[in-house]
C-alpha positions as CSV (number, residue, x, y, z in Angstrom):
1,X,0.0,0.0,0.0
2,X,2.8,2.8,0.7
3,X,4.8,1.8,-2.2
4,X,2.1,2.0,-4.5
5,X,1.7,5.3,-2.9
6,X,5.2,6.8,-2.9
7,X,4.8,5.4,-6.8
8,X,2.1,7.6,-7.2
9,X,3.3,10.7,-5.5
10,X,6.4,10.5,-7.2
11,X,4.5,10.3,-10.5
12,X,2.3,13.2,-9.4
13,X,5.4,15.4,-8.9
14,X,7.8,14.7,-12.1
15,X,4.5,15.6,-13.7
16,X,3.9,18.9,-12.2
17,X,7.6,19.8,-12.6
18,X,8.0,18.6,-16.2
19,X,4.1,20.4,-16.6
20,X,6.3,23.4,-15.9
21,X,8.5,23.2,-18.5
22,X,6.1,23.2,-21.2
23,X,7.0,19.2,-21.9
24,X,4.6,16.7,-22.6
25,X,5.5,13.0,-21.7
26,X,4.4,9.6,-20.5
27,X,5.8,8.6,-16.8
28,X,6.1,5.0,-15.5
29,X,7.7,3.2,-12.9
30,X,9.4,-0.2,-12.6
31,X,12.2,-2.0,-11.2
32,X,15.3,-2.9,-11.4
33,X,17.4,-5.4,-9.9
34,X,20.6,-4.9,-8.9
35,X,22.9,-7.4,-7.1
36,X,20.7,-7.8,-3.8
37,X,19.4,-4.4,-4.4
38,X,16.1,-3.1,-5.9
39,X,16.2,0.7,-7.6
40,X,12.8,2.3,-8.7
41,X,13.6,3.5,-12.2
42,X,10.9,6.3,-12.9
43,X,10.7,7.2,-16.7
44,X,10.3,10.1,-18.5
45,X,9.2,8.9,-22.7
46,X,8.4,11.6,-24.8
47,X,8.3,12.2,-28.5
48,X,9.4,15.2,-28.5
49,X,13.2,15.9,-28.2
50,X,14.6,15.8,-24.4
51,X,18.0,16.1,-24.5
52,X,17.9,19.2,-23.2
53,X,16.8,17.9,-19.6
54,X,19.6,15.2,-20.1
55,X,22.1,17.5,-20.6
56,X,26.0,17.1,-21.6
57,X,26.5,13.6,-19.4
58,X,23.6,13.6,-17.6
59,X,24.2,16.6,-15.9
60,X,21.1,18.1,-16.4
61,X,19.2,14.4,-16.1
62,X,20.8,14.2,-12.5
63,X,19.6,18.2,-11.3
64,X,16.4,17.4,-12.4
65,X,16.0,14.2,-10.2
66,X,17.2,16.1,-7.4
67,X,14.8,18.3,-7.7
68,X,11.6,16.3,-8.0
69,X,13.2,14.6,-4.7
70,X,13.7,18.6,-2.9
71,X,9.7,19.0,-4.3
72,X,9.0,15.4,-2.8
73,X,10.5,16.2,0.3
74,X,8.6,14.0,3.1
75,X,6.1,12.6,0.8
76,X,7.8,9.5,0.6
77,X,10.2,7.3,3.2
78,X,12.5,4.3,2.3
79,X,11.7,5.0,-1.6
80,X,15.0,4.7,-3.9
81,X,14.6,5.9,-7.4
82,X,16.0,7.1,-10.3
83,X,14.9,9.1,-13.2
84,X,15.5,7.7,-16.4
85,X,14.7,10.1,-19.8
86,X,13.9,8.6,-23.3
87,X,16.0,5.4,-22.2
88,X,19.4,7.4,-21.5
89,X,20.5,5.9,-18.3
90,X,19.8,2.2,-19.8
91,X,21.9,2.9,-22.6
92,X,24.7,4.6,-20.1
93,X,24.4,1.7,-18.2
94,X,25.0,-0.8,-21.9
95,X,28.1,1.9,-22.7
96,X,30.0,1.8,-19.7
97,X,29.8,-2.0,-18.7
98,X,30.9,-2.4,-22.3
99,X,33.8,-0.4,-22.0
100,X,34.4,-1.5,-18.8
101,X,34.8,-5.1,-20.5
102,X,36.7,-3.8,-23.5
103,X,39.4,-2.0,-20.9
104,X,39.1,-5.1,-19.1
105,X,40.6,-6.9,-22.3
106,X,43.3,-4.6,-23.0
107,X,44.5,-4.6,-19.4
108,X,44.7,-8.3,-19.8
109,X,46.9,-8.2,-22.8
110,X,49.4,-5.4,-22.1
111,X,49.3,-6.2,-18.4
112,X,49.2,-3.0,-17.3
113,X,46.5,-1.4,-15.5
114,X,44.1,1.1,-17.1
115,X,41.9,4.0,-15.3
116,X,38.4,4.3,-16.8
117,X,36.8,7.8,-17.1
118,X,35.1,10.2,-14.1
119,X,31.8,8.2,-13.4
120,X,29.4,8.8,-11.1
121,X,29.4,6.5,-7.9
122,X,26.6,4.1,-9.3
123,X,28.1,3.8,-12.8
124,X,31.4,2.9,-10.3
125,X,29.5,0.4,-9.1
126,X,28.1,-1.3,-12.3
127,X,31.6,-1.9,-13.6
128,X,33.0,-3.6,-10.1
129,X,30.2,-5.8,-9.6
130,X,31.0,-6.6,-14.0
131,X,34.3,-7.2,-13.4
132,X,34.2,-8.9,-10.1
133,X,33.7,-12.2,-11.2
134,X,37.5,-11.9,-13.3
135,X,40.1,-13.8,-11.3
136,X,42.7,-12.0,-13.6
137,X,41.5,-8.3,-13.1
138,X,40.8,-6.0,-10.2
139,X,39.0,-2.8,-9.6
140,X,39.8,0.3,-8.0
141,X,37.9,3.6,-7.7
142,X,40.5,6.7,-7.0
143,X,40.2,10.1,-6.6
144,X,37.8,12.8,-5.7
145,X,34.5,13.9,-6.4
146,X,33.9,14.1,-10.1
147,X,36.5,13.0,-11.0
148,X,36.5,9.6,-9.2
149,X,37.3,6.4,-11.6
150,X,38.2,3.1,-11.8
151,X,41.2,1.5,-12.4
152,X,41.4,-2.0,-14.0
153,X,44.4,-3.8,-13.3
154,X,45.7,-7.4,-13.7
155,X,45.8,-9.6,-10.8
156,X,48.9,-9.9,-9.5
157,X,50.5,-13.8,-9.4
158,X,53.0,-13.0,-7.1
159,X,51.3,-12.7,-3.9
């Protein structure tokens, strides 16, 4: 009963805030699984031409979301979600595990260990838990917010 609830409210307010803009779309919710985890992906399907609420990487995508959750405030408790426009995040998600896999390969050749581009901390995530079943890589996130990465290294056989 209160998740079909926080479903709706949520719903409610990405419509009022993308009512706002002028922007006519279709809003659903499902889930997706995760390791052990379950995310809320709500998403945004229009016709019309979004990418300007994506924004250069998802910038603008990721402002947005944080505001629907500022305008949600206490509506909802223990309710995860994303937002997801026009598919964007699932294809994100496709890119960087395949790259991940792809650096992944090259590391193995040359044997030298390769840092990734500044991801955010879930896209982090996606390529450790790829990669974690490879006995002959690792993975390391390094740095500092945005400009945290991973580094893909071989395993060493020296231990």
């Amino acid at each position: 009963m209160q998740l079909d609830q926080n479903k709706e409210n949520l719903i409610e307010t990405i419509q009022e805030v993308i009512n706002a803009m002028n922007i006519s779309a279709t809003i659903c919710i499902y889930e997706n699984k995760i390791g052990d985890q379950t995310l809320n992906v709500a998403s945004i399907k229009s016709d019309d031409n979004l990418s300007i609420l994506i924004g250069k990487n998802g910038q603008n995508l990721k402002a947005l979301e944080h505001v629907v959750k500022v305008v949600l405030g206490n509506k909802i408790r223990d309710f995860n979600f994303i937002l997801d426009i026009n598919d964007y995040r699932r294809s994100r998600v496709d890119y960087v595990v395949n790259r991940a896999q792809s650096v992944a390969v090259r590391v193995r050749e040359t044997k030298r260990a390769e840092a990734m581009f500044p991801m955010t901390s879930y896209e982090r995530r996606l390529v450790h838990m790829e990669l974690a079943s490879c006995t002959d890589v690792e993975t390391e996130s390094i740095g500092d917010e945005p400009r945290r990465r991973v580094v893909i290294r071989p395993v060493n056989d020296f231990i």
